[in-house]
C-alpha positions in Angstrom: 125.3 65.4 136.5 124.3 64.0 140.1 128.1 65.7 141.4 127.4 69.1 139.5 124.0 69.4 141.3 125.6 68.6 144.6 128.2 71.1 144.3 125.4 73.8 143.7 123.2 72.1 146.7 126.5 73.1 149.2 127.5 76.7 147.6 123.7 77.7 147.5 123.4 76.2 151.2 126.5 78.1 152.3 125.6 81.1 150.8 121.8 80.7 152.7 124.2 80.4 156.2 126.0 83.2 155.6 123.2 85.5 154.4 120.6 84.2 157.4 123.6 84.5 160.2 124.3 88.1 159.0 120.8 88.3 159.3 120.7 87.2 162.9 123.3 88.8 164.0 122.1 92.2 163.0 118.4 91.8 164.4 119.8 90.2 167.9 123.4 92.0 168.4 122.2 95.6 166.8 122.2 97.3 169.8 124.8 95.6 171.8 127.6 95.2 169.7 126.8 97.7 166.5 125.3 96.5 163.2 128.7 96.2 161.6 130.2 94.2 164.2 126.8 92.2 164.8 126.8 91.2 161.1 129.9 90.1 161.2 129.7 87.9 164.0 126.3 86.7 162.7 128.1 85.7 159.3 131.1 83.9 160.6 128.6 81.9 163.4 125.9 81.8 160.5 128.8 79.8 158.3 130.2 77.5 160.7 127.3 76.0 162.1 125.3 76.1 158.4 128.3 74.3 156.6 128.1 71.3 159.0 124.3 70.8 158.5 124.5 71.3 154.7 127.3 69.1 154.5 125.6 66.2 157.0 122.4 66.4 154.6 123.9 66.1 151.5 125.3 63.1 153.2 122.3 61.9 154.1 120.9 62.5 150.8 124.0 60.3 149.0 123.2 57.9 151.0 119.6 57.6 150.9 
């Protein structure tokens, strides 16, 4: 049971990465790059950096 609710802990958290980079993206790099492209950009950043912070806390959450 413990595994199956960390498995939804990391897809829920990479799923809040990529929706809040998209976010980002689109309300700093609108103008700059085009909302598309901004998104985009915003998503792929928004993934990279979230999936090492969710992972590291679920870490820390195993072993505390």
């Amino acid at each position: 049971m413990a595994a199956l609710i960390y498995l939804l802990a990391l897809l829920l958290g990479l799923a809040a990465a990529l929706c809040a980079g998209a976010a980002s993206g689109l309300r700093i790099g609108r103008e700059a790059l085009g909302a598309e492209l901004a998104a985009y950009m915003g998503g792929l950043y928004g993934v990279l950096s979230g999936t090492a912070a969710v992972v590291f806390g679920l870490i820390v959450l195993m072993i505390v």
